[in-house]
Structure formats: structure tokens, C-alpha cells
C-alpha positions as CSV (number, residue, x, y, z in Angstrom):
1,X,4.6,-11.7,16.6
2,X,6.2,-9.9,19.4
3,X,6.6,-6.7,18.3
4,X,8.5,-4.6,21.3
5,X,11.1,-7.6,21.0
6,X,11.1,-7.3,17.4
7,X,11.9,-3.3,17.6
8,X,14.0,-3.9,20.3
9,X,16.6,-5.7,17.9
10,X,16.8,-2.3,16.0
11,X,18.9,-0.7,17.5
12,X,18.0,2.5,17.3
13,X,19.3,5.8,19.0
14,X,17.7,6.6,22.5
15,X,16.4,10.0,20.3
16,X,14.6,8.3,17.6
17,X,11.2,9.4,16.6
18,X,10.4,5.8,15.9
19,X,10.7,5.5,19.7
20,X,8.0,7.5,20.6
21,X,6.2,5.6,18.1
22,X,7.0,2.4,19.9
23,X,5.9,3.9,23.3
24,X,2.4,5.0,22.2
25,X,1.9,1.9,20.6
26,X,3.1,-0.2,24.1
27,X,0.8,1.8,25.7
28,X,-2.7,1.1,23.8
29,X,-1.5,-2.0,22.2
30,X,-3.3,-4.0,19.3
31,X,-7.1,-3.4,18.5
32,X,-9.5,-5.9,19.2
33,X,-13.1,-6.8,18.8
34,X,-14.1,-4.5,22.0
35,X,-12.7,-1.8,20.1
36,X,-15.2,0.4,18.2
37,X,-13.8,0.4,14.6
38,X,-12.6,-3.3,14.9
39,X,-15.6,-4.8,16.3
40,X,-16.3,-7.2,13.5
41,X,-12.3,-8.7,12.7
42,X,-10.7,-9.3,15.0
43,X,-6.8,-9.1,13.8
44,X,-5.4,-11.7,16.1
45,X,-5.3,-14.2,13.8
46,X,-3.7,-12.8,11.5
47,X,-0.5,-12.0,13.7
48,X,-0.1,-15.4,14.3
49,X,2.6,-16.2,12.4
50,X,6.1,-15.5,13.2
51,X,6.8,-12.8,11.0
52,X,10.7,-11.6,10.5
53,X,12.0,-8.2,10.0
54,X,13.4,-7.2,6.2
55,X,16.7,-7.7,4.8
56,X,18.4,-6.8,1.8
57,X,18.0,-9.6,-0.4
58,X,17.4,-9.9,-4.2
59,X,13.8,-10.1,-5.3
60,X,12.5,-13.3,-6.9
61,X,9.6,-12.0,-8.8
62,X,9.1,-10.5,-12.3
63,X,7.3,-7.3,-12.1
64,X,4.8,-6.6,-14.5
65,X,4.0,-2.9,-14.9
66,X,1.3,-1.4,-16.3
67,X,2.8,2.4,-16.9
68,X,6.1,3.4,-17.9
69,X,7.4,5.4,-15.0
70,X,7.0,2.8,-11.6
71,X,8.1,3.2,-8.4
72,X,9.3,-0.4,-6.6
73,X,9.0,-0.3,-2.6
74,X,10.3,-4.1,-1.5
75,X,9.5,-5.2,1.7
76,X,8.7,-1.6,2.9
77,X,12.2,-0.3,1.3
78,X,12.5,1.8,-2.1
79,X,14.6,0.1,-4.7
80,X,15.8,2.5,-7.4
81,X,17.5,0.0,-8.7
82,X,14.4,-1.7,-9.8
83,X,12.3,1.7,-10.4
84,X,11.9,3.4,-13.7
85,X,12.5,6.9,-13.0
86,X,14.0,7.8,-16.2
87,X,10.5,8.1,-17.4
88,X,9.1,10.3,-14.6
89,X,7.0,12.7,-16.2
90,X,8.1,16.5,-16.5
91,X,7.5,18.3,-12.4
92,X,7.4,15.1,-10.2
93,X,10.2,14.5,-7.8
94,X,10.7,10.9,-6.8
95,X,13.2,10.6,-3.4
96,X,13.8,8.6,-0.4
97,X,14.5,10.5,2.9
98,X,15.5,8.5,6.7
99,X,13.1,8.4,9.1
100,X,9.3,8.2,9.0
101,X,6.6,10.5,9.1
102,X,5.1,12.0,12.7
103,X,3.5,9.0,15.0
104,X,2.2,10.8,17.8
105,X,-1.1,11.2,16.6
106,X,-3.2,10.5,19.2
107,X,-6.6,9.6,17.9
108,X,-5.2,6.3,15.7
109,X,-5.0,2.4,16.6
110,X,-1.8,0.0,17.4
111,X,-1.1,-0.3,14.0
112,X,-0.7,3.3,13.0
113,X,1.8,3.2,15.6
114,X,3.3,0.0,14.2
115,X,4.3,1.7,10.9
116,X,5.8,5.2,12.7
117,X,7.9,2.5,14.4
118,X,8.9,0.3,11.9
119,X,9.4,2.3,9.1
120,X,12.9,3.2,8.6
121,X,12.5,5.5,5.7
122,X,9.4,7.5,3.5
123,X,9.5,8.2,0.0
124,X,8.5,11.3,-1.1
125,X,6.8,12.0,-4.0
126,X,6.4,16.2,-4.9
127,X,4.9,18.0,-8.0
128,X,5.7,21.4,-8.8
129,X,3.4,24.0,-8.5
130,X,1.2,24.6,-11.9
131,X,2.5,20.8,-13.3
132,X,-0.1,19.3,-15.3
133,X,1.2,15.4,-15.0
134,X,-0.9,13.2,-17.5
135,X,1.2,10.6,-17.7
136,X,0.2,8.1,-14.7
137,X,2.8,6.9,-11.9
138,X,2.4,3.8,-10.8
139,X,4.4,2.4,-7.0
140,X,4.2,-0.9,-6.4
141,X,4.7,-2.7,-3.1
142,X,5.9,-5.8,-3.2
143,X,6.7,-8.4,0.3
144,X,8.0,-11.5,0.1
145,X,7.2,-14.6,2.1
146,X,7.4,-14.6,6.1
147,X,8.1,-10.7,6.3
148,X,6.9,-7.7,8.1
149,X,7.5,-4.9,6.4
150,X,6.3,-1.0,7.0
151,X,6.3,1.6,4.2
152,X,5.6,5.3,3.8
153,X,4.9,7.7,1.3
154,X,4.3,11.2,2.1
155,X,2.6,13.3,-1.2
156,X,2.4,16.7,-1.6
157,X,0.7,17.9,-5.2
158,X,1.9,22.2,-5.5
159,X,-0.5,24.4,-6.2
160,X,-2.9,24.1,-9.4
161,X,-0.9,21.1,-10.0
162,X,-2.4,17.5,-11.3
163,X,-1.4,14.2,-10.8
164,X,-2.9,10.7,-11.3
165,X,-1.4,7.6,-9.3
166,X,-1.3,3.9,-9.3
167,X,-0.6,2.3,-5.7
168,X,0.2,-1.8,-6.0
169,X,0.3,-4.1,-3.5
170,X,1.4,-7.3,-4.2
171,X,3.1,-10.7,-3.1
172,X,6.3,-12.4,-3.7
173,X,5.3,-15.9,-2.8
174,X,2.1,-17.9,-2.1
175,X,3.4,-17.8,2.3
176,X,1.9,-15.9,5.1
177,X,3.1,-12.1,5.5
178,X,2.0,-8.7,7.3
179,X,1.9,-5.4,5.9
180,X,1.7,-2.1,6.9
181,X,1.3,0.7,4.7
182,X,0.7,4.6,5.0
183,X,0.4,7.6,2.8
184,X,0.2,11.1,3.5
185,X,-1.4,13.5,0.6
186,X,-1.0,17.0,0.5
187,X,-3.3,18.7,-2.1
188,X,-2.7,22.0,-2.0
189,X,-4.9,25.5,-3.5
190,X,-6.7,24.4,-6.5
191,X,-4.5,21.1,-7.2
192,X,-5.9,17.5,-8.7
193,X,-4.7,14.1,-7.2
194,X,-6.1,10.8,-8.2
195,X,-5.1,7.9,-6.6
196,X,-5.9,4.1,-7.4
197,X,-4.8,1.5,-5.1
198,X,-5.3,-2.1,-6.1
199,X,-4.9,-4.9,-3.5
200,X,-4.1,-7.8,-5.0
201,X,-1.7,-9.7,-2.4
202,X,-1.7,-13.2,-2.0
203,X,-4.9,-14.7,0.1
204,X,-2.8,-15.8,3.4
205,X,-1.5,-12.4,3.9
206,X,-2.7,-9.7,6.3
207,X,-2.6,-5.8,4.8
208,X,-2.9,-2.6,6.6
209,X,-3.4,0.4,4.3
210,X,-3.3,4.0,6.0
211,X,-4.5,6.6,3.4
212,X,-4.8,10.5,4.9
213,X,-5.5,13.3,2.8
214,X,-5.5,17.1,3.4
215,X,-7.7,18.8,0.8
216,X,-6.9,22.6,0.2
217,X,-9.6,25.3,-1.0
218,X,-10.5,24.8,-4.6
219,X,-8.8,21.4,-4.5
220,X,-10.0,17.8,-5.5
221,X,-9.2,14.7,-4.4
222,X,-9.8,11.5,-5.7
223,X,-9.2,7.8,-4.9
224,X,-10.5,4.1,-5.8
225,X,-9.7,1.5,-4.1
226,X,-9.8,-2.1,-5.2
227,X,-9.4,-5.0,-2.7
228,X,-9.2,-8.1,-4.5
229,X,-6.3,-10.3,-2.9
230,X,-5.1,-11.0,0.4
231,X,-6.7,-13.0,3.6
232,X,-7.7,-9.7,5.3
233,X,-7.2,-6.5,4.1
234,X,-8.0,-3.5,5.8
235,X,-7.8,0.4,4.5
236,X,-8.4,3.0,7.1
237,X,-9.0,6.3,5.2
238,X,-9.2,9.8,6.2
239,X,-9.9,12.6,4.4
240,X,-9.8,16.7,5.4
241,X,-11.7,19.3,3.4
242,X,-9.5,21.7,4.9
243,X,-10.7,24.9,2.6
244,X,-13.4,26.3,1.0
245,X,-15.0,24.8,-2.0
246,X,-12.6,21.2,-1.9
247,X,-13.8,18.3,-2.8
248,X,-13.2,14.6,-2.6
249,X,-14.9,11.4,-4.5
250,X,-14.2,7.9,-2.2
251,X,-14.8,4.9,-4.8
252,X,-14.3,1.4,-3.0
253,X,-14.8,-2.2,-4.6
254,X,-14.0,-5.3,-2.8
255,X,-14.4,-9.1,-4.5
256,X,-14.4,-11.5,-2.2
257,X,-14.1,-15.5,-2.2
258,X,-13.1,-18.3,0.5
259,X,-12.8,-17.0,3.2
260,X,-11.1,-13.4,2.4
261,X,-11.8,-10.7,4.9
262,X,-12.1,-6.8,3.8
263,X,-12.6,-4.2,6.3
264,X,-13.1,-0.5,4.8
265,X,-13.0,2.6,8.0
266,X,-13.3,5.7,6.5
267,X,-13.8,9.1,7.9
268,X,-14.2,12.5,6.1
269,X,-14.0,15.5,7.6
270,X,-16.3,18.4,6.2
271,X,-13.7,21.4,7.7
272,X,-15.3,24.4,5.5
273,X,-17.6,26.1,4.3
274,X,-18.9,24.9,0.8
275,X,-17.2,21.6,0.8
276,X,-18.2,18.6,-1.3
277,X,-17.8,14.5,-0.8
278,X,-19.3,12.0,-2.5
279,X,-18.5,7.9,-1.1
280,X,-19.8,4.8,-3.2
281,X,-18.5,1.2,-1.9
282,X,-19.6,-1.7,-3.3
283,X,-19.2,-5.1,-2.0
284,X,-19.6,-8.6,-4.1
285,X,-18.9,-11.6,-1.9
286,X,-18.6,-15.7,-2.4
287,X,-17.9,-18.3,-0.4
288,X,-17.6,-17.6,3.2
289,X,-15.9,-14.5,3.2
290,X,-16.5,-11.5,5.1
291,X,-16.8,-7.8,4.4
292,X,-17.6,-5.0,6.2
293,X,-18.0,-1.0,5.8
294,X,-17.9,1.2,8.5
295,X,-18.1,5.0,7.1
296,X,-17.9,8.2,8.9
297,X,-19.1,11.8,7.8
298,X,-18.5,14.5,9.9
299,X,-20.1,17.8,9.1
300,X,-18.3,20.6,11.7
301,X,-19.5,23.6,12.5
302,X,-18.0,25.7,9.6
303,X,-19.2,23.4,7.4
304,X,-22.0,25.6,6.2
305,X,-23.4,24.8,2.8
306,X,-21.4,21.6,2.1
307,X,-23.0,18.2,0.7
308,X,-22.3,14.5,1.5
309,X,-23.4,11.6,-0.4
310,X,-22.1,8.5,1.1
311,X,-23.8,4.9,-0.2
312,X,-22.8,1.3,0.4
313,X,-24.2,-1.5,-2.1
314,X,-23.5,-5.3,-1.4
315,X,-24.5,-8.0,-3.9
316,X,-23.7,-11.4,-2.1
317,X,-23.3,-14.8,-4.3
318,X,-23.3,-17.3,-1.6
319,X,-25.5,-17.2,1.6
320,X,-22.2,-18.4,4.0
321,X,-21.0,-14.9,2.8
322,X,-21.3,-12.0,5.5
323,X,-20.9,-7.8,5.4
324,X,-21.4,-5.4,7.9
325,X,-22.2,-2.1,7.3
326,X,-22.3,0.8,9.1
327,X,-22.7,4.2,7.2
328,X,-22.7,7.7,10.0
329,X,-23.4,11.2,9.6
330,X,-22.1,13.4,12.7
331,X,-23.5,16.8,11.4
332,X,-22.7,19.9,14.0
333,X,-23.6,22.4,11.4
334,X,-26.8,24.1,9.6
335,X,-27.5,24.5,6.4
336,X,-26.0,21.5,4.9
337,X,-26.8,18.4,2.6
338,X,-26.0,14.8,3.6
339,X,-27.8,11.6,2.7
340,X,-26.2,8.3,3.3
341,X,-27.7,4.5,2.7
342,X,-26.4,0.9,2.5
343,X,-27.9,-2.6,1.0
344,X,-27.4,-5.8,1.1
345,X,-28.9,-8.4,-1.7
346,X,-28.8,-10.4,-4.6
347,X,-28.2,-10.9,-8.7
348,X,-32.2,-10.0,-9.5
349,X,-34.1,-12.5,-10.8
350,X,-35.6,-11.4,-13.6
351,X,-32.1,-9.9,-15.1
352,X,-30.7,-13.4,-14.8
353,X,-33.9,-14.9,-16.5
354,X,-33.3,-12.6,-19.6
355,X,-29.5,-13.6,-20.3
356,X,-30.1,-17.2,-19.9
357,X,-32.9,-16.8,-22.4
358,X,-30.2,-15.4,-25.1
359,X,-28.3,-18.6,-24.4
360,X,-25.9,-17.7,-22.3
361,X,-24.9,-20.2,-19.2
362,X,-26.2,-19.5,-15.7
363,X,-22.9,-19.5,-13.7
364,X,-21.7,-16.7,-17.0
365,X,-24.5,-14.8,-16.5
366,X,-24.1,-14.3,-12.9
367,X,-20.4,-12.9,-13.2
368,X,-22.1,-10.8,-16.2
369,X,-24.6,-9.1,-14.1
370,X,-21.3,-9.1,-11.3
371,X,-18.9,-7.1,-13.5
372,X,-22.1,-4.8,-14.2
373,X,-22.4,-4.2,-10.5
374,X,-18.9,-3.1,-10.1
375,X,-18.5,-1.3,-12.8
376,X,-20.2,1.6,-11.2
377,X,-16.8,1.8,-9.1
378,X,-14.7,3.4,-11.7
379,X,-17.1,4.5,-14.4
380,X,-16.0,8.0,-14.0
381,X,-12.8,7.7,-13.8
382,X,-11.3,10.1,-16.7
383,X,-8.2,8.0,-17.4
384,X,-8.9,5.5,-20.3
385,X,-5.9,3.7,-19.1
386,X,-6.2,3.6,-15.5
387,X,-9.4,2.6,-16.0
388,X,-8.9,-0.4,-18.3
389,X,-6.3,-1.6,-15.7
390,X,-9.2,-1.9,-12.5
391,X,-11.5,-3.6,-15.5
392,X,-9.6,-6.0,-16.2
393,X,-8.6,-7.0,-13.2
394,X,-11.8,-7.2,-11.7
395,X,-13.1,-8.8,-14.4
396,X,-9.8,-11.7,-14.1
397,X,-10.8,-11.8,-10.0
398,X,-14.8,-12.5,-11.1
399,X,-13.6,-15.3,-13.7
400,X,-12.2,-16.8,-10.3
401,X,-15.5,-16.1,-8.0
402,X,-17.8,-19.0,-7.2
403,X,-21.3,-17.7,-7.6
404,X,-22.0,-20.8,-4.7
405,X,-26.1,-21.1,-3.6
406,X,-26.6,-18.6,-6.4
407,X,-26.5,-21.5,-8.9
């Protein structure tokens, strides 16, 4: 896709912030494999197809929603018309404002750039100071066939406020498409956010998720991410522990079969004094699918006191399956704890042997042992609901998994 001659058709005012946007991104371009963080996918293929820009059209897709207040963003654009926000719990604020977000960030790839460009408009979602949200809200993005579409969501969570969130990304049609997502969290003083985004587009479509996070003293922040659909999906996640005693928990799980490609870059920034993260991605692959995991922690000099945890498991149920993983500590400060780690293997022998002697088929006793594996993901997650949801579906995807060489 050309992209300049796609913005070009735009239109937009000689002024625009989305201009600037477009300039950066003429002048670096797309990543490739020479580039540091995309040196095992290279996106090319992916932007093959000739993608088209969105229109206003009706959307030919029943929506199934797991919560009773949803937010519907159709190719990149919100739709109140199809949103529930009659049920919006008590102290959240659901609007959409023109123009996006900042783009002249200087330390992020092409497609950062992309979205400031393309993105027309950014919802934004606020809870008041001191609201205690227990009732989850749940934004689904939906893209039809052939489209390109950019979103943005900027979140800000007041102070000593809590809120739990369900992101959705999913397909309108079984045809190629490329999106490009981005959401900017706020925590502030002594706030909660959790957020669960689940991936589950169709498998010839090419995702970009942007996740940053600013983490405020006192505060926590929370996410788990589930990549289950699309042909190559890749979340670039970035997290600040901007004040003293914040903390953050980084939960990842991607199931892969065919030939799917997941690509998890993540950085976490250590800001503060006293500041805590904890990272666990887990990886279970078929078929000849790829996945790879390239983690940051940085420790600065402030940092004193502070503790990192950051492990990445891999159980692989083919041997045409590959994964890549690079876990990094960058630690400038003294007097910390950090302690990182990463495997690769397969369903253990002896654990299969007892199921199969209670009867139970080989091929079931592999997805068994599988869902065990993942479960790990989300097993302390404090939402009964939320969690049931990412169970569920990972247990659906798993049903769908060739175990491959395994048998």
C-alpha cells in the first residue's frame, strides 16, 4: 500500500497535526528486518495487499458482547449508534473528540507514525477521581474486509479510582485487512486499571497494537494480553513507573497454528524509587507458525529499591513451529532486584503417560496439559468474569490447535 498517496487523498488542512505525523513517518519509513525490534518479521508481506481507506458504511456482522456496557470502534471510527452506553457504570465518561493523539515522539517506528496520521479522531475514555468501577467495559474493534483503518483511545483513570477493561479486536469478513491500533493510559496517584485485550481477528489479517501506560505513585497497572487470531499480530507495549511505589503486572499468551505470526516488544521503564513489575508470556505454537518475544527492563538511576521479574515460557506442539526470545535487563541503578529467564520445550513425557493411562485419548491429552500451561496467564486475575471470558476462549482456540509431530 502506498501510504503518502493514500494520506494525500485526505485532504487535510496544511496545519494538521496528522501532517507532522505523516512527515516523520516519510522520513524513517516502514521497519524492516535490519531494524533492531523487527529483526525476526519482517512486515512487508503483510502490506501487500491493496488496502482502501474507511467509509461510512453499515456493518455486516452481529456483535456478540460479553458485558453489558461496550464500546463499538468500526474500522478505526466510534459508532454510538452501535455502543451501549446506557449501561456505563456510575464515574466513566465515554466521548469522541477530532484529531489524534501527539505523533512526534521520536523514539517509535513507521507504524506509530501511521496511526498519528491516519487517525481522524480518539475516543476518550475518563473515570472520576475516587470511582470504584466494578462493572467491566468492554470496546470492541471491529474492520471489515480490504480496509485500513487507525484507532485511538486515550485513558486517564482519576485519582484512587478503579477500572477493569475489555479491548476486542475482531474481523468482519474472512479477507485480508491492516490494523493499526493505539492506547494511551493515564493512571494516576493511587488509581487501579486492568486491561484485557484479546486478539482474535481473522488469520489473513495484519494487527498493530500500541499500548503506553503512565503509572503514578501508589498506582497499579494491569494488562493481559491474548493473541489468538490474525496472520501477524504484533503489540508493542510500554510501560512508565513514573512514581514511587507503582506497580505493573504484564500477562501475555499467544496460541498459534498454520502459519500465524505473533511478535510481543515490550519495554518497562523502572522511573522511581521503589517500583515494582512483574512480566510472564507464554507461548504455545502448532503448525508452522512463528512467535517471538523480545522484552525490555530498564532499571534508571532513581530506581533504587525496585524489583523486576520478567519470564518467558514456550511449549511448542510441532517441530516446524519457531519462537524467538529475547528477555533484557538495562539496570543503571544500585540496590535493586531483577531476574529474567525464557524456555523453550515440550508437553513432558511422563505427564502425558499418566492421562493416557486414565483413558483419555493422546491428541486430548495434549490440549489438556496445553490449557494447563496457559492457564498460568490469567490465574490471578480478580475478575470471575473477565476471567471466564480469556478461558474460554483459549480453551475454543486449543480445540482448533493441531498438536502435529507431538502425536
Amino acid at each position: 500500500m502506498n501510504f503518502p498517496q493514500a494520506f494525500s487523498q485526505l485532504g487535510l488542512d496544511a496545519k494538521s497535526p496528522r501532517r507532522t505525523a505523516m512527515e516523520r513517518f516519510n522520513q524513517i519509513g516502514l521497519p524492516t528486518r535490519k531494524d533492531e525490534n523487527w529483526k525476526y518479521i519482517d512486515p512487508a508481506k503483510w502490506l501487500a495487499p491493496q488496502y482502501q481507506l474507511p467509509t461510512e458504511n453499515k456493518l455486516n456482522l452481529v456483535l456478540h458482547n460479553d458485558f453489558a456496557a461496550y464500546v463499538v470502534i468500526h474500522n478505526g471510527r466510534f459508532r454510538r449508534d452501535m455502543s451501549n452506553l446506557d449501561s456505563l457504570p456510575a464515574g466513566v465518561r465515554v466521548h469522541a473528540v477530532r484529531g489524534g493523539m501527539a505523533g512526534d515522539v521520536q523514539d517509535k517506528d513507521g507504524f506509530f507514525f501511521l496511526n498519528s496520521a491516519f487517525s481522524n479522531e480518539r475516543l476518550v475514555i475518563e473515570v472520576d477521581a475516587g470511582a470504584k468501577v466494578e462493572q467491566p467495559l468492554e470496546v470492541v474493534h471491529v474492520t471489515e474486509d480490504s480496509m485500513h483503518s487507525a484507532s485511538q483511545i486515550s485513558l486517564r483513570l482519576g485519582a484512587r479510582s478503579t477500572l477493569k477493561m475489555v479491548e476486542r479486536f475482531v474481523s468482519a469478513g474472512l479477507a485480508h485487512s491492516f490494523s493499526n491500533r493505539r492506547i494511551d493510559a493515564v493512571v494516576n496517584e493511587s488509581a487501579e486499571l486492568t486491561l484485557c485485550q484479546i486478539q482474535e481477528e481473522n488469520e489473513r489479517t495484519f494487527n498493530i497494537n500500541h499500548v503506553e501506560a503512565t503509572v503514578a505513585t501508589k498506582s497499579q497497572f494491569q494488562i493481559v494480553t491474548l493473541s489468538l487470531g490474525g496472520g501477524f499480530a504484533r503489540h508493542n507495549i510500554h510501560c512508565q513507573l513514573a512514581g514511587t511505589l507503582a506497580r505493573t503486572s504484564l500477562h501475555h499468551l499467544y496460541l498459534l497454528k498454520d502459519e500465524q505470526n505473533a511478535d510481543f516488544c515490550t519495554l518497562v521503564e523502572h522511573q522511581e524509587p521503589s517500583t515494582f513489575s512483574h512480566q510472564l508470556a507464554r507461548g504455545i505454537l502448532s503448525g508452522k507458525s512463528k512467535g517471538v518475544f523480545n522484552g525490555t527492563v530498564k532499571m534508571e538511576r532513581k530506581a533504587l529499591q525496585s524489583e523486576a521479574v520478567q519470564l518467558n515460557r514456550n511449549l511448542m506442539l510441532d517441530d516446524r513451529a519457531e519462537v524467538y526470545t529475547r528477555p533484557q535487563l538495562r539496570i543503571d541503578a544500585d540496590d535493586v532486584k531483577a531476574s529474567h529467564g525464557a524456555t523453550v520445550g515440550q508437553i513432558d513425557d511422563e505427564e502425558l503417560f499418566y492421562l493416557q493411562s486414565r483413558g483419555i485419548g493422546r491428541a486430548e491429552s495434549v490440549k489438556m496439559l496445553a490449557a494447563g500451561f496457559a492457564e498460568t496467564v490469567f490465574s490471578n486475575l480478580p475478575d470471575v468474569t473477565i476471567k471466564k471470558v480469556l478461558q474460554e476462549k483459549t480453551r475454543a482456540k486449543l480445540e482448533f490447535m493441531d498438536v502435529g509431530s507431538i502425536i
